[in-house]
N, C-alpha and C positions, 0 to 999 in steps of 0.2 A: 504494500500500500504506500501511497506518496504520502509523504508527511512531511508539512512547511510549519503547519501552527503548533504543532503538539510538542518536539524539542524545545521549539523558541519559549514557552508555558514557562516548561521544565528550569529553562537556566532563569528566567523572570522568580517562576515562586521559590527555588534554592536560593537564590540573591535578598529576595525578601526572610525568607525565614533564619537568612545567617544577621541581616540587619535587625530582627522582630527577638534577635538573641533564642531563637527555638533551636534544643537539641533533640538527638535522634540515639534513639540501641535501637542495633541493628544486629538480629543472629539469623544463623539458616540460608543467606538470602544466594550462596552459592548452589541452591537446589534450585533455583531459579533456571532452566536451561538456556542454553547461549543461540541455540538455536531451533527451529519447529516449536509445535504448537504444545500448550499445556491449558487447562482450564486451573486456574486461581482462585480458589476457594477460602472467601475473609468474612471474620465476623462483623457484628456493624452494631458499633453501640454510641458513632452521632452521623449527625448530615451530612460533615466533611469526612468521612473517611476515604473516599478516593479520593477527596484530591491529594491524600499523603498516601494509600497502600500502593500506588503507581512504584514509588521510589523506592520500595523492596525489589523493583525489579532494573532498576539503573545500572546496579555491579554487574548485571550480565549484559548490557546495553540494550535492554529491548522495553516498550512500549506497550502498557497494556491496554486493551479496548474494554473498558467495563460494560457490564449489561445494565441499564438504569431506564426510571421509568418514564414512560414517553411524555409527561407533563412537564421534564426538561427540554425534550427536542423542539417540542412546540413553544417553549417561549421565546421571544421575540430575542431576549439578550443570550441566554444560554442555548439553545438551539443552536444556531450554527457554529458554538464551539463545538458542542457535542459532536454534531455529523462530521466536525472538521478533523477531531480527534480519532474518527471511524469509531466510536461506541456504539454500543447497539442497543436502542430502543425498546424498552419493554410494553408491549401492549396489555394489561391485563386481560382483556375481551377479544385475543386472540393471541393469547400466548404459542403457539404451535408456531408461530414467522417469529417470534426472538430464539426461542428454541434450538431452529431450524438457522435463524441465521449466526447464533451463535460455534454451533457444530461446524458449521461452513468455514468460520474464521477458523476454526482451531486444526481441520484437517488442512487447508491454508500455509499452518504455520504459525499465525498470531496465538497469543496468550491473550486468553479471556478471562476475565476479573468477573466472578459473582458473587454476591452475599446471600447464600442460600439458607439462614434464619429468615430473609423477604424483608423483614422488621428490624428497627430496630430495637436492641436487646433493653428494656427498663431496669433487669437485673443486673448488667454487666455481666451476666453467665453467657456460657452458651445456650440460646433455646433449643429447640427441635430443629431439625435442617428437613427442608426438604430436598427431595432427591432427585432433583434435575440436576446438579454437582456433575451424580455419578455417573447419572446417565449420559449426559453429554460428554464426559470423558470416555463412556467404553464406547461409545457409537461413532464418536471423530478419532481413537487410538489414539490416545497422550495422555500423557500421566494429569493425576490429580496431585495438584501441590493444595497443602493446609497451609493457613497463615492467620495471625491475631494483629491485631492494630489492638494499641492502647495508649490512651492520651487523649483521644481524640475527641471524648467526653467532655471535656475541660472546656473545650471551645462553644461546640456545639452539639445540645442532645434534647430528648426528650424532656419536658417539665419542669426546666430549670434555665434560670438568665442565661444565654449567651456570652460569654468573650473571646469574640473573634478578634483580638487586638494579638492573641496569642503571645505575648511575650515574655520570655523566659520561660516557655512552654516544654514540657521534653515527652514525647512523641515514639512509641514504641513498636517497633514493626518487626514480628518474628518467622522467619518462613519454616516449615517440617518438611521431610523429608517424601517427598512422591508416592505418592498409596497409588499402587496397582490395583485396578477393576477391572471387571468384567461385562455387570450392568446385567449379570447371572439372577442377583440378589440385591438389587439397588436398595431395599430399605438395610440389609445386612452389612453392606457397604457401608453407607451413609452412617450408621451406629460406628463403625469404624473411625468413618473422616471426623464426626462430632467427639469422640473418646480424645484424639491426637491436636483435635482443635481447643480442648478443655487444657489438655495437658500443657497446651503452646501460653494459653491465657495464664495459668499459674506460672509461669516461667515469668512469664513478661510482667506479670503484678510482684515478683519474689526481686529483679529484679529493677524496678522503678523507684527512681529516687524517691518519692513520697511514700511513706507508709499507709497503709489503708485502713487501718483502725480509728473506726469513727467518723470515717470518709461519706458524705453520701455518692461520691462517684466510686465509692469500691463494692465489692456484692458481699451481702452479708455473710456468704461461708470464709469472707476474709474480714470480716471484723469489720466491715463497711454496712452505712444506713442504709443500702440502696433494697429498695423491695427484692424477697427471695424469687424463686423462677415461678412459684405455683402463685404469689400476689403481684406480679409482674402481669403473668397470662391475665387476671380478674382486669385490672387497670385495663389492659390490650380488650379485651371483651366490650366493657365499658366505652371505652375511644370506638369499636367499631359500629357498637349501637346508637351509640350518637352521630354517627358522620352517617346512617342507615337512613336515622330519622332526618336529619336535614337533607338528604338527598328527594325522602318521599314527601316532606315539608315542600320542597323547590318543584318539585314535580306536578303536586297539587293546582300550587299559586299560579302556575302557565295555564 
């Protein structure tokens, strides 16, 4: 793929984040391959996490296309970075063409970036994943690499003020090492990639210069306020019945 905007980004947001004083740990990220396709499987616990999980994959010099959802493409400002970057478009109301065009990229050759929790995590756990990960690695033949973003809470997340001014911010991005599948047993799978994915978050919280006790951006099994997974899921219940009813609220008033 031709790529004019997506490098030039890259040396823009590294220049700002060396002036914004944000650092980076960084482990793993030599499972990243140097070259052909691989699907990118990260968790997602704020709004910005692509624009940092990209840079786990810089030491092997390649470019990820994240799959994100189509109310980016369509706006007026971020739309045409999006398509510019070759990301691909998540339609919920026809997911089978991101799916499909995902697959497409990774037998290609591109590394494709998904957050297969869908959601972002209110826990900071990992949730349940679902299992288009696995699928779409054993159906394009390339490995599935696991990865955890931490830090990225801080900036931007669910339920809580924003600071995206980010400064003195430290930013944690861990890659594991390539799970082979088959897509024999995608949900058997998937219990896998989520096990190795849990395992990568305790590295990266064990690791992080802030301690998490008494944190509300740490999850409770680390001594953090943040709701456990099973008052997390209630919260996510709650936000979708309400977004349910103002859809058929809006539907009505036409």
């Amino acid at each position: 793929m031709r790529d004019l905007t997506y490098p030039a980004t890259i040396v823009t947001a590294k220049t700002l984040f060396k002036v914004l004083g944000m650092k980076f740990q960084m482990s793993g990220t030599e499972h990243i391959p140097r070259e052909g396709g691989a699907i990118l499987a990260a968790n997602h616990i704020g709004y910005v996490d692509f624009v940092f999980d990209g840079l786990a994959a810089q030491p092997s010099g390649r470019l990820v296309r994240f799959m994100a959802k189509k109310e980016a493409f369509d706006h007026r400002v971020s739309g045409p970075i999006m398509r510019s970057f070759h990301h691909i478009s998540v339609d919920r109301d026809n997911g089978q063409q991101s799916y499909d065009d995902a697959v497409r990229y990774a037998r290609e050759g591109e590394i494709v970036g998904i957050f297969p929790e869908a959601t972002i995590s209110r826990s900071f756990e990992i949730k349940e994943l679902k299992t288009g990960a696995v699928r779409m690695a054993a159906e394009a033949g390339v490995p599935l690499i696991p990865m955890v973003t931490w830090g990225t809470q801080l900036l931007k997340t669910k339920d809580h003020e924003p600071d995206l001014k980010g400064r003195g911010k430290t930013i944690g991005l861990h890659v594991g090492a390539p799970i082979a599948v088959t897509g024999e047993d995608p949900v058997a799978e998937t219990a896998v990639l989520r096990d190795e994915m849990s395992r990568l978050l305790d590295h990266a919280i064990a690791e992080y210069p802030l301690r998490p006790e008494g944190q509300w951006w740490a999850p409770a099994r680390h001594g953090g306020t943040a709701p456990t997974l099973a008052e997390a899921a209630r919260l996510d219940e709650q936000e979708y019945a309400a977004r349910a009813a103002r859809r058929a609220a809006k539907n009505t008033d036409r």
